[in-house]
N, C-alpha and C positions, 0 to 999 in steps of 0.2 A: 277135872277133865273138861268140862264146859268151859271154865275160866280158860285152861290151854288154848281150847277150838278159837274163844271168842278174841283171845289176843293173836291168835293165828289170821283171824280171818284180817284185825285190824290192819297186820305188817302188810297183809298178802294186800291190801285195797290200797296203802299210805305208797306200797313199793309202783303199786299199779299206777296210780296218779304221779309220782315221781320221774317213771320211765316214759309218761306220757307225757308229761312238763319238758324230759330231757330233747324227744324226740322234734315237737314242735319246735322249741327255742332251734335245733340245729335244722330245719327246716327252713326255718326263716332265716339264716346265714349260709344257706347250700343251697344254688338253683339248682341244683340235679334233685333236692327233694322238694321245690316249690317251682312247678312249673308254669305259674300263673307268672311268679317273678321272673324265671327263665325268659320266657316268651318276651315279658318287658324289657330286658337288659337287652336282647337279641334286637327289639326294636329301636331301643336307643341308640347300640351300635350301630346300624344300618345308616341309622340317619345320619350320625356323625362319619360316616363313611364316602354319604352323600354330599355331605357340605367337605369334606376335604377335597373330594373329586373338583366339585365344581368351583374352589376356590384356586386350585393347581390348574382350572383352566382356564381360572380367569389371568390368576398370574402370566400365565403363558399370552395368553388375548395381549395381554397390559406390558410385556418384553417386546412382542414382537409389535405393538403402536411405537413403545421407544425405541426398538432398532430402526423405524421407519422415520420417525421423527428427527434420529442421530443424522440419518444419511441426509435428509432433508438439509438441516441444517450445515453437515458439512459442505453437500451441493452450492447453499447460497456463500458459505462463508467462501467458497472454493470463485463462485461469479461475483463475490464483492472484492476481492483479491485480483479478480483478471482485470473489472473494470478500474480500481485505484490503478493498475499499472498501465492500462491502457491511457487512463487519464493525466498520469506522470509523462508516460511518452508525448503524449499531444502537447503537455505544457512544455516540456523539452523542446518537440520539436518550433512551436510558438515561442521561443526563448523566454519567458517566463521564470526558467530554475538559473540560479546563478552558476557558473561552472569555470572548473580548472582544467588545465591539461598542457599537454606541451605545444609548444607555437613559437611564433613568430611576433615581435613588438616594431613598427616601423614607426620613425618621428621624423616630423617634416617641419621645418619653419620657413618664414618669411625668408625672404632674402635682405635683412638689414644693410648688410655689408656692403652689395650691390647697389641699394640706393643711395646710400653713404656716398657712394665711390662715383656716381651717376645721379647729380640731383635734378639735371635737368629730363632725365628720361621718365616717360609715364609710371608712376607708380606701381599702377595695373602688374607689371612687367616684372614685380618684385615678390610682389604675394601671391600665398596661394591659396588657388583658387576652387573654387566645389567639385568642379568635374574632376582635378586631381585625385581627387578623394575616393571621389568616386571611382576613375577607373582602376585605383589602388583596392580598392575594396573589390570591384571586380577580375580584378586578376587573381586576389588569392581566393574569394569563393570558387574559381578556375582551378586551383592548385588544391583545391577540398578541403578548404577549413570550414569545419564544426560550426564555429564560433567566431563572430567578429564584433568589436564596439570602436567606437570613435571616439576619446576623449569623454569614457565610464558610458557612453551613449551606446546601449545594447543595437544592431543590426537586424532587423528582422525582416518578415516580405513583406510589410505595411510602409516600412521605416524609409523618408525619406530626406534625401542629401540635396538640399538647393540653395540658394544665393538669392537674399535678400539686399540689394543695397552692399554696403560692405560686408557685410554678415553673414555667417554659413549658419544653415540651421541644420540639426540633425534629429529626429524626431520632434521637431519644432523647439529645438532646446538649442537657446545659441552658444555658440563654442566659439576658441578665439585659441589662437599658436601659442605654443607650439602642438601640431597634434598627433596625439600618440594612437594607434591604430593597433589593436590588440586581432593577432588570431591562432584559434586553436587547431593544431591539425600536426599534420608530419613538419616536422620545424626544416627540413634537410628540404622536402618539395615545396613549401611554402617556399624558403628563400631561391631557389631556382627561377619559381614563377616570377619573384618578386625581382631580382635585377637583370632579368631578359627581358623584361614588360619594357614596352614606348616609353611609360610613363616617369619609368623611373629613370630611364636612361636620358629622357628629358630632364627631369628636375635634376639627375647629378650633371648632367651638361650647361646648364641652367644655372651652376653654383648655387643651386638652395641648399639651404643647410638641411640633407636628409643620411636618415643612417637606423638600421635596425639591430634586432639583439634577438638571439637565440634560447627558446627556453627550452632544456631537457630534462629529463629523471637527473638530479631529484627535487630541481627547482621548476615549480607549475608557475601558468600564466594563470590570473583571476581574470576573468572575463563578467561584468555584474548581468543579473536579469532584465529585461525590457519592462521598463515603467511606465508606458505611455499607455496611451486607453485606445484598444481597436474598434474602430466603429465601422460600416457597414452600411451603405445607402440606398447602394443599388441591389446586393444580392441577397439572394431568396433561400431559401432551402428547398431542397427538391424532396415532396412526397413520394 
């Protein structure tokens, strides 16, 4: 009977410590039965709840500097864009870019034949001369051509046509006949200007040997850029 009691009492103490073993171990793997651990987890979450907050607004800070920075940039790419065109037209207008288009070609020479024909008459009276040139070149900037060169010698508003001795210079670059007079504009107005002018109706009265050519779609005239150096002595720029 004793023996019974005393191995009763062992189970009854070995089960007690067993259910107590079971109970802590799931304890310590359940926050609902360890609220020291509860409390901890809750805090950890918190925090990490903290730092996602404040990382989605920095992310958001760090889009809206680059959408600021985008516009930025396209701003200036958008003012380096006006100025290169702005600065194309300026060389354009400065004849600087070489150019094609449709026009008008006038060629004039000497009058060989005539002095041939006339050896005792002044020379003078056979060639020709700067101002020819000239007012042929101003007659069709009159008629609105774009573009004019004189024997590859670009036109521009520095560019000048004068007479040296026997010599024409034209951007201080001497040229010599036959000379071929390049312009780009309406080839149909150019040539109206061109054989109702003085000039020309002199020089074909004149028996010089002159005579032009028509350029249209889809034959262009080349007209080259102006090579010379523009210098400046007297003017200033206005602040």
């Amino acid at each position: 009977m004793k023996k019974n009691i005393l191995v009763l009492t062992l189970i009854t103490i070995a089960s007690g410590f067993f259910f107590s073993s079971v109970y802590n171990f799931q304890a310590l793997g359940n926050p609902m039965l360890n609220p020291q651990r509860n409390s901890s987890l809750v805090g950890m979450i918190e925090n990490i709840e903290t730092e996602i907050a404040e990382d989605r607004k920095r992310v958001e800070e760090l889009r809206a500097e680059l959408e600021n920075y985008e516009q930025m940039v396209s701003a200036e790419e958008r003012s380096i864009r006006e100025l290169r065109n702005e600065i194309y037209l300026q060389r354009l207008a400065a004849g600087l870019v070489p150019l094609e288009g449709t026009g008008i070609k006038v060629i004039i020479d000497d009058n060989k034949e005539g002095l041939q024909e006339n050896p005792e008459d002044n020379p003078n009276y056979y060639i020709v001369h700067y101002d020819s040139l000239l007012s042929i070149v101003e007659e069709l900037k009159r008629a609105g051509a774009e573009a004019i060169s004189i024997n590859e010698q670009r036109i521009v508003t520095t560019s000048d046509i004068r007479c040296v001795g026997n010599v024409i210079l034209v951007n201080t670059t001497r040229i010599a006949p036959p000379f071929n007079i390049a312009a780009i504009g309406n080839p149909q107005l150019l040539e109206r200007f061109l054989i109702n002018s003085n000039e020309y109706l002199f020089l074909h009265s004149s028996e010089f040997p002159v005579s032009y050519e028509l350029y249209q779609e889809p034959e262009l005239l080349n007209i080259p850029s102006y090579k010379g150096s523009v210098n400046f002595t007297y003017t200033q720029v206005i602040n």
